[in-house]
N, C-alpha and C positions, 0 to 999 in steps of 0.2 A: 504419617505422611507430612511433608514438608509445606508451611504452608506458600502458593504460591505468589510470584509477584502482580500486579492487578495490571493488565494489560488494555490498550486501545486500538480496537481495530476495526480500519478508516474502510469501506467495504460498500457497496450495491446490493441491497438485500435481495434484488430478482434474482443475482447472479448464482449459481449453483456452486462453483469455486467456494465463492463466498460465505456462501451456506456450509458449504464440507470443512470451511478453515474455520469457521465459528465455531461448529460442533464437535471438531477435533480439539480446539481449544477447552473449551467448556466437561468436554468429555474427561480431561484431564485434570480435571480441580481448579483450573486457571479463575480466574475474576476477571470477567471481561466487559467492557465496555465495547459497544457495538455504535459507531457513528456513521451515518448513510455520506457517502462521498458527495451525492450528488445537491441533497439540501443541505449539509456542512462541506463545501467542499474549503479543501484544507487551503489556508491565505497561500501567499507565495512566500509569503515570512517562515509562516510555519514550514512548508515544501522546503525551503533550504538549509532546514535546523533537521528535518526527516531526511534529507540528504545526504546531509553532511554524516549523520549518525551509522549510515547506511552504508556506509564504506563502496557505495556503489556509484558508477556515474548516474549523471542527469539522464540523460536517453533511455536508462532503464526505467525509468519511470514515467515512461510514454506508455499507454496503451494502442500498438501497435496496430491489435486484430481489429480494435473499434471500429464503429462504424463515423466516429466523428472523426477520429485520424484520416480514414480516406476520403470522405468528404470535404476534409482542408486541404487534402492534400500535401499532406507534411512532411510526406517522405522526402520529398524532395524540397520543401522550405527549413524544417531543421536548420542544417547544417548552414546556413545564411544571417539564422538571428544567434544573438546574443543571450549569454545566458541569463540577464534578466527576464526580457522577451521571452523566454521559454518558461519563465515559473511563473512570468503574468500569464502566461497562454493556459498552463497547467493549471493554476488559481479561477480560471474564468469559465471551467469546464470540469467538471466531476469527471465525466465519461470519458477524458483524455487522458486521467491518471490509472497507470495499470495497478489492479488490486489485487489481494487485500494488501493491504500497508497493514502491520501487526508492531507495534513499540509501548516499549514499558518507560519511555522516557529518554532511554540510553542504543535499547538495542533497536533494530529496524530490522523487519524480513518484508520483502515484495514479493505477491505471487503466494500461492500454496503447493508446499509439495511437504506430503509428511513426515519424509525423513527430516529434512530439516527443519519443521517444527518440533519432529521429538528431541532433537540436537539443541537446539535451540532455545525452544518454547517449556517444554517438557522435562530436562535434565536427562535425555534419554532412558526417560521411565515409558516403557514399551505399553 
């Protein structure tokens, strides 16, 4: 077996997602580091370097279902700020970023879905 690359992933331990994407990981040989979003939550520095990496927009990296999203009310301020404003926003709130974030440095996956951690994460080792 190959060994794997050591991964971090940025995660809410109460979250069950979270729990399912750690143990998929781990179940798989991976080296993982496990950091809680909420008491490290990631700078904005960091958020635009995981971004960038992520080949994905900003907005995907709202936690939309949250319960702090509707309570700011974001849906509807989004699209008004700036995109610094939104990775201060993202930086100042754990529970605003949707998880798990999974990066070995290079790659970024948002979200758990197993295929694409076995694509991804895994080498497609089933």
């Amino acid at each position: 077996m190959t060994k794997q690359k050591q991964l971090t992933i940025i995660q809410y331990p109460k979250c069950s997602t979270c729990k399912a994407a750690l143990k998929s990981l781990k179940n798989k040989g991976n080296d993982v580091i496990s950091r809680d979003i909420v008491e490290q939550t990631p700078t904005a520095r960091e958020l635009k370097a995981i971004v960038a990496n992520s080949g994905l927009e900003l907005k995907k990296f709202f936690n939309t279902s949250g319960d702090v999203y509707r309570e700011l009310g974001l849906k509807d301020k989004l699209a008004a700020m700036s995109e610094d404003e939104k990775y201060e926003l993202l930086a100042s709130n754990g529970m605003l970023i949707k998880r798990p974030i999974v990066t070995d440095g290079q790659t970024v996956t948002v979200g758990f879905k197993e295929e694409q951690y076995e694509q991804v994460w895994n080498n497609g080792k089933g």
